[in-house]
MMTF fields as JSON, N, C-alpha, C and O atoms, coordinates in Angstrom:
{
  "mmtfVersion": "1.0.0",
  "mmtfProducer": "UNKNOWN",
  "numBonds": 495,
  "numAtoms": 496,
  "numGroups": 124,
  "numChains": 1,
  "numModels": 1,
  "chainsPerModel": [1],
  "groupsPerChain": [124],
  "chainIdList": ["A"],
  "bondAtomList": [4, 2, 8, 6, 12, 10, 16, 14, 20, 18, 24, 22, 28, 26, 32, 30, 36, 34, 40, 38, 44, 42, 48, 46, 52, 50, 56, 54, 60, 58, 64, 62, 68, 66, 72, 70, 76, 74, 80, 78, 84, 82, 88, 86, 92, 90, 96, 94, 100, 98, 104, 102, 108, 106, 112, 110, 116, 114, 120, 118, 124, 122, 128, 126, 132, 130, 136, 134, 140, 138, 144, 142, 148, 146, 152, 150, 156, 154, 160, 158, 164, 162, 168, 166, 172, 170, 176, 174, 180, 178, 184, 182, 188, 186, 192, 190, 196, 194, 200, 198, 204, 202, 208, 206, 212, 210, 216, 214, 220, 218, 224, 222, 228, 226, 232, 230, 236, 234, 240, 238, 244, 242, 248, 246, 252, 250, 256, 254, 260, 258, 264, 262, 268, 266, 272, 270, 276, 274, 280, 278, 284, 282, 288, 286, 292, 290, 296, 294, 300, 298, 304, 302, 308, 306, 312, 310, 316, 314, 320, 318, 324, 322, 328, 326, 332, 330, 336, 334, 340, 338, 344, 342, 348, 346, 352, 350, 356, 354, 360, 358, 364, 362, 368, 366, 372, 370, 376, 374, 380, 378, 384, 382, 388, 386, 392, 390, 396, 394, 400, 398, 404, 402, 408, 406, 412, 410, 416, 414, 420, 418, 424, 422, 428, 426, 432, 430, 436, 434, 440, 438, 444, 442, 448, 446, 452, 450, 456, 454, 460, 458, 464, 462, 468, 466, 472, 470, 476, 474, 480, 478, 484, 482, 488, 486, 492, 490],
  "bondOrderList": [1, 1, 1, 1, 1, 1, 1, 1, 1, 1, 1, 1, 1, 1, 1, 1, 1, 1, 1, 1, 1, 1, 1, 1, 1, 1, 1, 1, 1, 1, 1, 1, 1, 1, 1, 1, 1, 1, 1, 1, 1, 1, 1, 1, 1, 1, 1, 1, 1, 1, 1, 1, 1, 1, 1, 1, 1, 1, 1, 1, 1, 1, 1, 1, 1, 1, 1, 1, 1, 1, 1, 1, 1, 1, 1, 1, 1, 1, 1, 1, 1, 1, 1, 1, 1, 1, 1, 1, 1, 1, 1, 1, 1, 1, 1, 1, 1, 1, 1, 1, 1, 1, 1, 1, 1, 1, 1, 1, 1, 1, 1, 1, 1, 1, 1, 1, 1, 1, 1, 1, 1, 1, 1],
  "groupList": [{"groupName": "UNK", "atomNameList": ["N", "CA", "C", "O"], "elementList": ["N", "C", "C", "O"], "formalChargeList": [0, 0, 0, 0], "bondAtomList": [1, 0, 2, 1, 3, 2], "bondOrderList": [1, 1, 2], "singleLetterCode": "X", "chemCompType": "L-PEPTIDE LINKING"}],
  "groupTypeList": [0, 0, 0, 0, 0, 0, 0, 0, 0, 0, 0, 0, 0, 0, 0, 0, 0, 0, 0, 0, 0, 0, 0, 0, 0, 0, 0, 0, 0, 0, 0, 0, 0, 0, 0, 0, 0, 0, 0, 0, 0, 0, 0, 0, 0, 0, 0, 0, 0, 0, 0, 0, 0, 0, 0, 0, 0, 0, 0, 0, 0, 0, 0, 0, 0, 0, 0, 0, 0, 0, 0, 0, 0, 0, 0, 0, 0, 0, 0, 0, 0, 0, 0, 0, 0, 0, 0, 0, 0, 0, 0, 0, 0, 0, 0, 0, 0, 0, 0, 0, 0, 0, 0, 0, 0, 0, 0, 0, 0, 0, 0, 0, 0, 0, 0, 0, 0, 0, 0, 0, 0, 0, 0, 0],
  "groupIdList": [1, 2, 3, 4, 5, 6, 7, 8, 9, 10, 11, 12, 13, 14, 15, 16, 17, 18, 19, 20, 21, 22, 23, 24, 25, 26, 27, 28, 29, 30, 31, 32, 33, 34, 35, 36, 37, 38, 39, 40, 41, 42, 43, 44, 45, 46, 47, 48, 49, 50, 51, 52, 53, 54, 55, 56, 57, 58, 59, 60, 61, 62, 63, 64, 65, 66, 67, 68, 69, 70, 71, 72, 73, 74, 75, 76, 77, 78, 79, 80, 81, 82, 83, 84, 85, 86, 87, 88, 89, 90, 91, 92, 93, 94, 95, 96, 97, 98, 99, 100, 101, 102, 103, 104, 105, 106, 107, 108, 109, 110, 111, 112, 113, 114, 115, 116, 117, 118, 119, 120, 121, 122, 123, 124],
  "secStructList": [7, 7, 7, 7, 7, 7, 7, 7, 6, 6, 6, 7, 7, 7, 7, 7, 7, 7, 7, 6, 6, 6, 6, 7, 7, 7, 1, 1, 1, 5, 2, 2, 2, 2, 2, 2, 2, 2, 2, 2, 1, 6, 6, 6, 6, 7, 5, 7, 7, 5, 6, 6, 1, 7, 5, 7, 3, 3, 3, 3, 3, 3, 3, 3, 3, 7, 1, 1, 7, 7, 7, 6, 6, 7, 3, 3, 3, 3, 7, 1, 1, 7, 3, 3, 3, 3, 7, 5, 6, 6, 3, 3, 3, 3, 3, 3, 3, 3, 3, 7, 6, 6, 1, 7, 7, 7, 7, 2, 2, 2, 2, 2, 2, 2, 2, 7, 7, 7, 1, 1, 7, 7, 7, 7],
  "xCoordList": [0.846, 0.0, 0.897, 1.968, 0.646, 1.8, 0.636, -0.592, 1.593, 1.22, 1.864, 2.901, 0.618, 1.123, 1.681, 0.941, 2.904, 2.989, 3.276, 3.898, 2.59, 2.787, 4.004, 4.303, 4.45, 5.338, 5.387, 4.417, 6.966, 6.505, 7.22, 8.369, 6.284, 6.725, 7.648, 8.252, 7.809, 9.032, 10.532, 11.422, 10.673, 11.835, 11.869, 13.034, 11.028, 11.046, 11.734, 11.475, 12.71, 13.246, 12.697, 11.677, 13.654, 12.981, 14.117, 15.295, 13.779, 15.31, 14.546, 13.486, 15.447, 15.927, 15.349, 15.026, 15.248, 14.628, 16.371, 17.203, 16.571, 17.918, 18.288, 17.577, 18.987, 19.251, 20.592, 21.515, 20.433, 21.736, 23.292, 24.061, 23.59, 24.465, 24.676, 25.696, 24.264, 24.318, 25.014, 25.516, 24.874, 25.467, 26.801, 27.467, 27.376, 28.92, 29.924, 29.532, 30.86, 31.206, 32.349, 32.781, 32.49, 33.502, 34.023, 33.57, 35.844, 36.557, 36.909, 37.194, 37.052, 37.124, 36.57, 37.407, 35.235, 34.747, 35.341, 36.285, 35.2, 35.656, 35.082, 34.074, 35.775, 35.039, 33.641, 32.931, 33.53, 32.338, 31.214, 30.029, 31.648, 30.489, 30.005, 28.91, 30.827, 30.793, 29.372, 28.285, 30.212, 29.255, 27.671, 26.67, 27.907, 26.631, 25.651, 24.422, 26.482, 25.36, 25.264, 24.163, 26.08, 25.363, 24.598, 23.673, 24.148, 22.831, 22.108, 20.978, 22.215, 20.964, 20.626, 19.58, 21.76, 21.404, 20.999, 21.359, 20.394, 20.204, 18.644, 18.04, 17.813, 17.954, 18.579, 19.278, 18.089, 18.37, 19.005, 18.692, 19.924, 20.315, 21.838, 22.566, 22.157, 22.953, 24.623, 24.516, 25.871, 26.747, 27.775, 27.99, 28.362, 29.318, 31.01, 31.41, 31.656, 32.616, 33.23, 32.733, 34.527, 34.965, 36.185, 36.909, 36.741, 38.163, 38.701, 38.451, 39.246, 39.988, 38.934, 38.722, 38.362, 37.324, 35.998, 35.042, 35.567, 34.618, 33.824, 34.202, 32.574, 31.429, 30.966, 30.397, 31.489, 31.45, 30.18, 30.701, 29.194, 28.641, 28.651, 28.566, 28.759, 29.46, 28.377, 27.522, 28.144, 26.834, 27.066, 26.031, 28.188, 28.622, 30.009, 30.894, 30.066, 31.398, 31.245, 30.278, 32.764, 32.748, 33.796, 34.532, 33.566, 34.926, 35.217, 34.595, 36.776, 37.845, 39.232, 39.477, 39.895, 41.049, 41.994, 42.011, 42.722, 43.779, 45.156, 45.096, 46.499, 47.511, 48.603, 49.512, 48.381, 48.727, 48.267, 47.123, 49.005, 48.167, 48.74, 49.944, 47.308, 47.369, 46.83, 46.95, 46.42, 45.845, 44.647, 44.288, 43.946, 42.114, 41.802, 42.376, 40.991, 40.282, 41.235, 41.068, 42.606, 43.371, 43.42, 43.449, 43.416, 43.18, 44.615, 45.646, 44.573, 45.486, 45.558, 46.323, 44.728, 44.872, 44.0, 43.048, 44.454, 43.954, 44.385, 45.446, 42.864, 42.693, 42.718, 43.004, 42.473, 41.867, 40.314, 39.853, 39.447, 38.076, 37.812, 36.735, 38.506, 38.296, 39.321, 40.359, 39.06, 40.14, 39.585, 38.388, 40.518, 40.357, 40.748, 41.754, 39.744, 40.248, 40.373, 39.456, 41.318, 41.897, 40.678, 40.332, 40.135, 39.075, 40.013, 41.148, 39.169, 39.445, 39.971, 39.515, 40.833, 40.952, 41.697, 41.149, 42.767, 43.115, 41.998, 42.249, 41.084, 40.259, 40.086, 40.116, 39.926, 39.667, 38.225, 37.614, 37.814, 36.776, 37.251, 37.966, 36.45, 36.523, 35.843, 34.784, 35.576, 34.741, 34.589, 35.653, 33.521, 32.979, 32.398, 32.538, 31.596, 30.443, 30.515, 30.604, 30.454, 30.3, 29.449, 29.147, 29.002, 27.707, 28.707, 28.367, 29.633, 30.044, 28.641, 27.422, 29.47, 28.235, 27.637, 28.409, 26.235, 25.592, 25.606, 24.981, 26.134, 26.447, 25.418, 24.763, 25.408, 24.524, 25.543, 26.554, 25.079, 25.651, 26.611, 26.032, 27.711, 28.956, 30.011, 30.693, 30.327, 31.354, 32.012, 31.694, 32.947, 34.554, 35.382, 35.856, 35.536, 36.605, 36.39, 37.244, 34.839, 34.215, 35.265, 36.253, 34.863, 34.693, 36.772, 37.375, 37.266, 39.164, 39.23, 40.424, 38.585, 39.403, 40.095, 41.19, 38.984, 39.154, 39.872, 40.576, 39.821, 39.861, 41.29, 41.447, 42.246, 43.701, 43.922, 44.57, 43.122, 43.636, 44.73, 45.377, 45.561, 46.982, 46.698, 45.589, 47.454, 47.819, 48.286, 49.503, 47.805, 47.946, 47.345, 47.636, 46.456, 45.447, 44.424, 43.347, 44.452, 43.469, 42.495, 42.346, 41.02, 40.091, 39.394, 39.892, 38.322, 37.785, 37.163, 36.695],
  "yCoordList": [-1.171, 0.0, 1.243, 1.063, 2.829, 3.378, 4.682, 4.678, 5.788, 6.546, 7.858, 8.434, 8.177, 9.148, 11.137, 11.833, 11.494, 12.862, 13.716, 13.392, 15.129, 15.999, 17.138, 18.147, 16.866, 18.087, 19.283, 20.037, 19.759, 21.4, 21.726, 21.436, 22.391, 23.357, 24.462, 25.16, 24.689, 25.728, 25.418, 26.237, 23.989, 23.267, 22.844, 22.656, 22.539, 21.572, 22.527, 23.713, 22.149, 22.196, 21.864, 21.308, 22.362, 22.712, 21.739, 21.707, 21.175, 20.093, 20.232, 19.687, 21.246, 21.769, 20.547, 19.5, 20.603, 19.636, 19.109, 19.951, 17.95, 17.653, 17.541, 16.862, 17.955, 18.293, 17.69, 17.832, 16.699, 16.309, 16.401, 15.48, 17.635, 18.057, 17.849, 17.172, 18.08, 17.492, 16.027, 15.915, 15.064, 13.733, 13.813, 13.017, 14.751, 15.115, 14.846, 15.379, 14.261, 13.489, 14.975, 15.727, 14.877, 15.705, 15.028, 14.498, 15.366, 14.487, 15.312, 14.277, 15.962, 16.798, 15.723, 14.918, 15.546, 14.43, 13.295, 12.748, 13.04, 11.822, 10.256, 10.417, 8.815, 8.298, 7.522, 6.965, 7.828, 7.482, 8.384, 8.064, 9.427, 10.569, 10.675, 11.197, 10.164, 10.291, 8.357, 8.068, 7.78, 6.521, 6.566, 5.923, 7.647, 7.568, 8.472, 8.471, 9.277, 10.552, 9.384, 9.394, 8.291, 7.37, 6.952, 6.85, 6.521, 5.914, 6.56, 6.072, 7.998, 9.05, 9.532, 10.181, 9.306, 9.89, 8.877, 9.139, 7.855, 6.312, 6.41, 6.448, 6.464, 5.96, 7.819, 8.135, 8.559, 10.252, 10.972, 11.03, 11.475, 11.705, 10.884, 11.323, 9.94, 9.062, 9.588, 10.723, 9.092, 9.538, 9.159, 8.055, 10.71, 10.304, 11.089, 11.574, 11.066, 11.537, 11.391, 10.86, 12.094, 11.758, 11.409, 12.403, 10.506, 9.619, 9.5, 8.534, 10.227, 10.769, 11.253, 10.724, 12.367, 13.076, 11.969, 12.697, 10.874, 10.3, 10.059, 9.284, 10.622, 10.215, 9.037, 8.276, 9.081, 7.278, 6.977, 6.491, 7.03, 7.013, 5.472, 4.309, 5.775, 4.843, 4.566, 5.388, 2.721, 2.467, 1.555, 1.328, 1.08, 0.01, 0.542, 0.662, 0.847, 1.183, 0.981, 0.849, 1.043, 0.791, 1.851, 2.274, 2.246, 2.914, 2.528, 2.16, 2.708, 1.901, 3.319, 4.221, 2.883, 3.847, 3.402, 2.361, 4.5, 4.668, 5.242, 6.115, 4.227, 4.654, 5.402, 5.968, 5.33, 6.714, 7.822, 7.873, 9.041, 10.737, 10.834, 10.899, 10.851, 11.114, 12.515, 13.478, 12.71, 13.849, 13.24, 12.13, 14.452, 14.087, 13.69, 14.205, 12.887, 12.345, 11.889, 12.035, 11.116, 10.746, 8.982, 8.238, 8.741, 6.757, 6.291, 6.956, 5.608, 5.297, 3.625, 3.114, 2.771, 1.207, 1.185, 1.934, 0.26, -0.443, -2.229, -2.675, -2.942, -4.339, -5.014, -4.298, -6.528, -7.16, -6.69, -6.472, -6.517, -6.72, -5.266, -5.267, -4.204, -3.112, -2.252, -2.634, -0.95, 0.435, 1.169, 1.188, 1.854, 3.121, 4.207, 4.465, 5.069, 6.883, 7.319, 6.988, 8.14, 8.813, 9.81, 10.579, 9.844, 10.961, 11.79, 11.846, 12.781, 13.602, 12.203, 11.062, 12.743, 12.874, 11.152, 10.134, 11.124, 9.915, 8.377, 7.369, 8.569, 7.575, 7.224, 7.8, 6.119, 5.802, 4.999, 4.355, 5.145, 4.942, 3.438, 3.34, 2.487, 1.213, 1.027, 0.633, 0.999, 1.121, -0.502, -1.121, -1.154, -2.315, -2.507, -3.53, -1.346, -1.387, 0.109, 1.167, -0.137, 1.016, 0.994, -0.001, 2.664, 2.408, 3.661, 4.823, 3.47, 4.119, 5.299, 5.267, 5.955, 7.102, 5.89, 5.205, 5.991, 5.341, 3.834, 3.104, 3.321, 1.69, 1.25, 2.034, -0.123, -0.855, -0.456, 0.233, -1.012, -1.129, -2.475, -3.468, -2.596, -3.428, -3.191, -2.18, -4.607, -4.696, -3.976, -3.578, -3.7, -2.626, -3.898, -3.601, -4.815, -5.895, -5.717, -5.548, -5.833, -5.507, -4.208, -4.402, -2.944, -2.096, -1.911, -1.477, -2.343, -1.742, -2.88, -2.97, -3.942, -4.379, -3.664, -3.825, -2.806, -1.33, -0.099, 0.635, 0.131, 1.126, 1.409, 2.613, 0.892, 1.172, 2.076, 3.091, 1.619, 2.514, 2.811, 1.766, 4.055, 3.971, 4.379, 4.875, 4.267, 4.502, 6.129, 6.195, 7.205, 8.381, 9.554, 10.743, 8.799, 9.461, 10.095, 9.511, 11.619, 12.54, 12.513, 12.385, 12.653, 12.382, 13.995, 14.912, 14.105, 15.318, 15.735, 16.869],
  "zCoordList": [0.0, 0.0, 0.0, 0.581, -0.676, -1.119, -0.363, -0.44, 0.396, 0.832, 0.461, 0.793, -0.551, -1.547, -0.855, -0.16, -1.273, -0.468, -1.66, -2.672, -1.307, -2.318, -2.895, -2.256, -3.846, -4.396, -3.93, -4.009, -3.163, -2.482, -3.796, -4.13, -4.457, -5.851, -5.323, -6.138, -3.819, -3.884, -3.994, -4.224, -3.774, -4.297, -5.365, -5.716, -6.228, -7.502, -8.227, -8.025, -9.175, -10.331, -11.775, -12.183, -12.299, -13.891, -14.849, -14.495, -15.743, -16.493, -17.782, -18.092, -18.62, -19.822, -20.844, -20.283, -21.857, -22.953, -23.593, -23.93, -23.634, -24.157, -25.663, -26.403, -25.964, -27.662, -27.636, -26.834, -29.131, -29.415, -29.48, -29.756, -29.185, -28.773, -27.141, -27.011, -26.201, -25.569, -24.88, -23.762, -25.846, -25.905, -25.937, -25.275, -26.682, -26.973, -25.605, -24.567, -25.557, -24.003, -23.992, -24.867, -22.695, -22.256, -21.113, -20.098, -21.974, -21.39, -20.057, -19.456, -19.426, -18.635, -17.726, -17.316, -17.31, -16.585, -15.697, -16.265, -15.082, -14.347, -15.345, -16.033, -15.356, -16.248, -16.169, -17.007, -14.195, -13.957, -13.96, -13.875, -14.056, -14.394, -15.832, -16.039, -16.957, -18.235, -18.184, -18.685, -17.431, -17.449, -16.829, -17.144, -15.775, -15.916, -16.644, -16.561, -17.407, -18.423, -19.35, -19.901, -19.758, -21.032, -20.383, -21.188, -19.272, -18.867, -18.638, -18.654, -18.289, -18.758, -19.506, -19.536, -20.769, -22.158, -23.097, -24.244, -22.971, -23.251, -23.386, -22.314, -24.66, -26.028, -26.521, -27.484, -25.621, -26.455, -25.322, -24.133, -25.959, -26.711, -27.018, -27.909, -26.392, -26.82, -26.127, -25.665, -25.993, -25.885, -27.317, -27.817, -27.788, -28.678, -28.516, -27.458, -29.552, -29.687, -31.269, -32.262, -31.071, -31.962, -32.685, -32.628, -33.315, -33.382, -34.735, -35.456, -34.989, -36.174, -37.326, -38.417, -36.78, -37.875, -37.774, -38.045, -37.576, -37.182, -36.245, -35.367, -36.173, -34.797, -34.828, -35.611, -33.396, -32.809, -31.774, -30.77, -31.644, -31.236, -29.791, -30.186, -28.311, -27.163, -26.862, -26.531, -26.959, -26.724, -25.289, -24.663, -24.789, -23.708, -23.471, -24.319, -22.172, -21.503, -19.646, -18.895, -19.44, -17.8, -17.834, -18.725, -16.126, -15.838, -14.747, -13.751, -15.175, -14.066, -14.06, -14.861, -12.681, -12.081, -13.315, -13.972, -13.379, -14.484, -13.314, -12.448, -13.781, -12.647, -13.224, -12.616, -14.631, -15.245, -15.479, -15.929, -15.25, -15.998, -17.044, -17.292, -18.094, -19.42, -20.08, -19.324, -20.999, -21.409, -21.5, -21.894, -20.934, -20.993, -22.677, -23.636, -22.718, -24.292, -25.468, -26.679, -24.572, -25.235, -25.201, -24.221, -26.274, -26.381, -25.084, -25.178, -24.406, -23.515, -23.447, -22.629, -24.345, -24.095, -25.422, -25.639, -26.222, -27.536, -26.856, -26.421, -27.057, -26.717, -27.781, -28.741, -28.156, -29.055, -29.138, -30.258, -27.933, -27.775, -26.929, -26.332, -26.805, -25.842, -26.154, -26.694, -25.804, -25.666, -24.786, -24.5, -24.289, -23.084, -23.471, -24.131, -22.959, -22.994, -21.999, -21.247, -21.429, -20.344, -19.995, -20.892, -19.003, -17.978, -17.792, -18.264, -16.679, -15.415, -13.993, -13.907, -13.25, -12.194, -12.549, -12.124, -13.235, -13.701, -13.573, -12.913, -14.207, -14.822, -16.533, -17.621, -16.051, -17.772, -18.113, -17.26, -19.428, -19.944, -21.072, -22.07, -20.296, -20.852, -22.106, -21.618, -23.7, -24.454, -24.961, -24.981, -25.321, -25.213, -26.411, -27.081, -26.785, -27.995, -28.515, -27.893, -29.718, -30.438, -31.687, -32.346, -31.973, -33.433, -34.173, -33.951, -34.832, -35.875, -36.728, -36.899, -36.953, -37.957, -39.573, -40.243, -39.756, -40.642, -40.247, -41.016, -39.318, -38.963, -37.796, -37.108, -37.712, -36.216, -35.03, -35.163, -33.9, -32.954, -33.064, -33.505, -32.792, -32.784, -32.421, -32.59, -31.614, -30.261, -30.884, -32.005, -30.35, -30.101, -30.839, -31.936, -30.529, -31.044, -32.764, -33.634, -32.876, -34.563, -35.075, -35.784, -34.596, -35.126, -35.32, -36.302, -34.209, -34.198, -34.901, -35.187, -35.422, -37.129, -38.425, -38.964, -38.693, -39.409, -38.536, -39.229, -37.547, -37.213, -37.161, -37.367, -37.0, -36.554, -35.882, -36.14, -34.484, -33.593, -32.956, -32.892, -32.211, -31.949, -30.559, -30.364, -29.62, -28.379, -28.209, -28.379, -27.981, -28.057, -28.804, -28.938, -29.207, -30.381, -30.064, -30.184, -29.517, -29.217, -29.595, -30.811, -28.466, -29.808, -29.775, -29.123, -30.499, -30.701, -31.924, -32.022]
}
């Protein structure tokens, strides 16, 4: 049984209508703060970026401590099946899945077949 209480409208807040731009990641961020705007920006406005002139649109990622300082939004680990980008506050952004511009969604292992990614490669 749920015991309903009412909204004091003198606290409530107001949250802006989100526009695609928006989604645009900023590396500045910590990489768990960036992880959880993809789960608030999840189906819209999506999280992307971008990796050598291409929008990549980040559909599956984790973040984990990084024990190096790198430059923010710089590739810092290329996997067989995964790559990382350097955060804020030495974290990194685990990437898992990705939807390339005009493409499906497909693993990260898919997509760095083509991609030749390098270890130091700014993105933006």
């Amino acid at each position: 049984e749920i015991h309903p209480i009412l909204q004091n409208n003198a606290v409530a807040t107001y949250a802006p209508i989100l526009k695609r731009e928006d989604g645009l990641v900023d590396w500045t961020q910590t990489a768990t703060q960036i992880r959880n705007r993809m789960r608030g920006f999840t189906p819209f406005p999506g999280c992307y970026t971008f990796i050598n002139g291409q929008k990549i649109e980040i559909i599956n990622a984790q973040a984990e401590a990084h024990d190096q300082s790198m430059e923010l939004g710089m590739i810092c680990e290329v996997n067989k099946t995964d790559f990382s980008i350097a955060g804020g506050e030495n974290s990194k952004l685990k990437i898992t899945e990705v939807q390339p511009a005009g493409k499906k969604p497909m693993p990260a292992r898919d997509w760095l077949n083509g991609a030749k990614l390098q270890i130091g490669v700014k993105l933006g």
